[in-house]
C-alpha positions as CSV (number, residue, x, y, z in Angstrom):
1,X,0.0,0.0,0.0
2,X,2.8,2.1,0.9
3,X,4.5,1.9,-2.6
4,X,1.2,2.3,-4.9
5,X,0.8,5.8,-2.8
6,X,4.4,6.9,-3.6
7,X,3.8,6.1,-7.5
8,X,0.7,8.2,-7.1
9,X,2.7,11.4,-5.7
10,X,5.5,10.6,-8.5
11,X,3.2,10.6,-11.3
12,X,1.5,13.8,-10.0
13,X,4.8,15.5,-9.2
14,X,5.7,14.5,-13.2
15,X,2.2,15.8,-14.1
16,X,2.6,18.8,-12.6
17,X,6.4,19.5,-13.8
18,X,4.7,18.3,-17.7
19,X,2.2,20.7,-16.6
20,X,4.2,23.7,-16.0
21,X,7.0,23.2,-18.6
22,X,3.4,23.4,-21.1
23,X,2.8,26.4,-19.7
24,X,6.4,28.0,-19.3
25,X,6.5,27.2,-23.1
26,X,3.1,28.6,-24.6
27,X,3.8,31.9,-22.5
28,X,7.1,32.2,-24.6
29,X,5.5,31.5,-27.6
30,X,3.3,34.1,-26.9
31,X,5.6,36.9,-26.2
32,X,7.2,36.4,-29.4
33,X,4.0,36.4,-31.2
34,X,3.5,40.6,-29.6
35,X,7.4,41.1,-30.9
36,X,7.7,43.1,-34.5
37,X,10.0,41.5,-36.9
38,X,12.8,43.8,-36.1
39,X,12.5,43.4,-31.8
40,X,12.7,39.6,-32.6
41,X,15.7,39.8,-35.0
42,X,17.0,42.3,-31.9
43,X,16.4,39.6,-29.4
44,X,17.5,36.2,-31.0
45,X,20.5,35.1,-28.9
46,X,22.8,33.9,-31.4
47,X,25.3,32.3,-29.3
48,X,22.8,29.6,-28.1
49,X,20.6,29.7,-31.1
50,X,23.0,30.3,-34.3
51,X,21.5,29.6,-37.7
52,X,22.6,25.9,-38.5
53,X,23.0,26.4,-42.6
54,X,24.7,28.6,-44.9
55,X,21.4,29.4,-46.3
56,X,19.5,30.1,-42.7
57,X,22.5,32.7,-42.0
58,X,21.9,34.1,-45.1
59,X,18.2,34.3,-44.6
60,X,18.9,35.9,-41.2
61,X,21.2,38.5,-42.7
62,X,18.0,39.4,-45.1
63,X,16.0,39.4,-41.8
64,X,18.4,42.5,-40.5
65,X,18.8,44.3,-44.3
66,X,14.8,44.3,-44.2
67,X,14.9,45.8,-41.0
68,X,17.3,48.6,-41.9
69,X,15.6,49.2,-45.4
70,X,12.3,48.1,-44.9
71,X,9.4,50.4,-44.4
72,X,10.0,50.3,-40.8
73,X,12.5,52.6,-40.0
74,X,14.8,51.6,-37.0
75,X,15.7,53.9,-34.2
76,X,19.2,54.3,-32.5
77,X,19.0,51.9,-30.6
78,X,17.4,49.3,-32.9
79,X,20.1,49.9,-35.8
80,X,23.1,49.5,-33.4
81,X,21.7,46.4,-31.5
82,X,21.2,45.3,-35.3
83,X,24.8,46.4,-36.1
84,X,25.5,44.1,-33.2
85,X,23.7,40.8,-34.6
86,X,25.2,41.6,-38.4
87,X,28.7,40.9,-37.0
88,X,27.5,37.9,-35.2
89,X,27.2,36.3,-38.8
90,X,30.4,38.2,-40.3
91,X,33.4,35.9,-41.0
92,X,36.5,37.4,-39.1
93,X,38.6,38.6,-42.2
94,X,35.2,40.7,-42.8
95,X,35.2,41.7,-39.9
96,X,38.7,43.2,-40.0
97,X,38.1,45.0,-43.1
98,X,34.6,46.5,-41.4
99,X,35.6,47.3,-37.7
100,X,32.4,48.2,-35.9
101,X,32.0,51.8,-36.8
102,X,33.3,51.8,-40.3
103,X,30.5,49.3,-40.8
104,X,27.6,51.3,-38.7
105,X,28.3,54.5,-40.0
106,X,28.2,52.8,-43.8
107,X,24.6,51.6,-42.3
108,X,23.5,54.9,-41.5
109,X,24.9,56.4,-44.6
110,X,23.2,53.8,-47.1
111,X,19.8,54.0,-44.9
112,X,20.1,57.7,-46.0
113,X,20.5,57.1,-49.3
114,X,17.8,54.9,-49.2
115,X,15.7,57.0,-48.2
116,X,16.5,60.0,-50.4
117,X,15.9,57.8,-53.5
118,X,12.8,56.5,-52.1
119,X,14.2,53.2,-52.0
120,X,12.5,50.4,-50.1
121,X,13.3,46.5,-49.7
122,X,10.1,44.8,-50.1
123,X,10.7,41.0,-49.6
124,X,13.8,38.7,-49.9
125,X,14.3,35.3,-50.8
126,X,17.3,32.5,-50.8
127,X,18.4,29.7,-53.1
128,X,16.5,26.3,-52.5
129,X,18.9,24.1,-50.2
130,X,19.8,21.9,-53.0
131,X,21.3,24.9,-54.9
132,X,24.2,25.2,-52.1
133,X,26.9,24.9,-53.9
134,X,29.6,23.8,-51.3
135,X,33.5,23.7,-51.8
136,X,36.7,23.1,-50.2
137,X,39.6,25.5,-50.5
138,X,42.9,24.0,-49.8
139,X,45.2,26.6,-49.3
140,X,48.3,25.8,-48.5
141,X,47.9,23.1,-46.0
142,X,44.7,25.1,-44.9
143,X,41.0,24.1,-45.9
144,X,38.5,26.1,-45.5
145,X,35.1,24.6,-46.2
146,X,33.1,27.4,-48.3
147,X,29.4,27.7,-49.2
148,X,27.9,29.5,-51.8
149,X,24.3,30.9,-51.5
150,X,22.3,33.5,-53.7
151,X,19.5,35.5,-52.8
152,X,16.9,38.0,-54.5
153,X,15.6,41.1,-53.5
154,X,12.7,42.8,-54.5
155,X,12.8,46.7,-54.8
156,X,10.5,49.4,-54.9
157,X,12.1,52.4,-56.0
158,X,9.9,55.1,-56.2
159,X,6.9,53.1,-57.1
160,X,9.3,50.7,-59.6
161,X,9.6,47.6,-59.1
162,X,12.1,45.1,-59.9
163,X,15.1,42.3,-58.4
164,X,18.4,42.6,-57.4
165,X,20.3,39.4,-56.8
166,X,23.8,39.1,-54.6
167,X,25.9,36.1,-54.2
168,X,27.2,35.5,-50.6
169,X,30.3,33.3,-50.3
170,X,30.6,31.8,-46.2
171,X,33.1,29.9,-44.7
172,X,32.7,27.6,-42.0
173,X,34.6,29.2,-38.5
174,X,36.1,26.4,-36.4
175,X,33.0,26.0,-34.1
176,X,31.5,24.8,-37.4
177,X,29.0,27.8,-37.7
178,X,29.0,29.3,-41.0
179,X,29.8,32.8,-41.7
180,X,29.4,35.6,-44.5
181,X,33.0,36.0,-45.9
182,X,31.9,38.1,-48.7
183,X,28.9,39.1,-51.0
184,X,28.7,40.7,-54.3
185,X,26.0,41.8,-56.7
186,X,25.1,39.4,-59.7
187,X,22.6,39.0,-62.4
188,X,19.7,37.6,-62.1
189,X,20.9,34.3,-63.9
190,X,24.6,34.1,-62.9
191,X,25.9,31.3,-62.6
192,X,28.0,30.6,-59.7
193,X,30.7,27.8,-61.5
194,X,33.2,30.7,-60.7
């Protein structure tokens, strides 16, 4: 008799814990939902939650470009704590050619210019996963393992409409999370057997 009442408080001490952990859960999910885009690209903690593709981190840096040229314009604040998760995702030799104010202050100037020519990014979009092209660099002794990823932008510029397309090159960092080593502009059908 003893034992079957022990069982009993176990199972309701589990049910409870299930019970809570439900809860604890859905209240997160909810607080995200009242989030905009750009507070949630703000808040992602990217040291516990880094994207786990080349195409994902790509996909997040067209999270952060909408929020700086979207139609949502970003306070103080909001651009440098975007600054901040942009560099998360920046390989280091990028990063050593953009130190952190070089690369906010080209921010600013380019959200200006943005907005002067009535510029605005309305939607992005990234290669399927199958069109990754991933390669191997062996450079002297080194390897660096490289991914290649395009993406699509569509404009509005002044009530015109049209694509641009850029082709982001990332190399994996030696905690095996990819990063953006460089990106460049390309046509529309480019092919990327560079």
């Amino acid at each position: 008799m003893k034992n079957v009442k022990y069982v009993i408080i176990a199972i309701a001490c589990v049910c409870v814990l299930c019970a809570g952990f439900f809860f604890f859960t859905q209240d997160q999910k909810e607080n995200e939902k009242d989030l905009t885009e750009m507070e949630k690209v703000i808040v992602r903690d990217l040291k516990n939650n880094y994207p786990k593709t080349p195409r994902e981190v790509v996909k997040f840096y067209n999270r952060i470009a909408k929020c700086y040229y979207g139609s949502e314009e970003p306070t103080e604040k909001q651009l440098n704590d975007l600054v901040d998760q942009m560099l998360c995702i920046l390989d280091e030799d990028l990063l050593l050619e953009n130190p952190r104010d070089t690369y906010y202050n080209s921010v600013v100037a380019d959200i200006a210019l943005y907005k002067q020519q009535k510029i605005q990014l309305v939607s992005t979009d990234v290669c399927d996963s199958n069109e990754v092209k991933y390669v191997t660099d062996d450079k002297g002794g080194e390897k660096d393992e490289l991914a290649y990823v395009k993406a699509s932008y569509f404009m509005n510029t002044d009530g015109k409409f049209g694509y641009t397309y850029q082709q982001f090159v990332l190399r994996q960092d030696e905690d095996g999370r990819w990063k953006i080593l460089a990106f460049y502009q390309i046509k529309g059908d480019e092919s990327d057997d560079k």
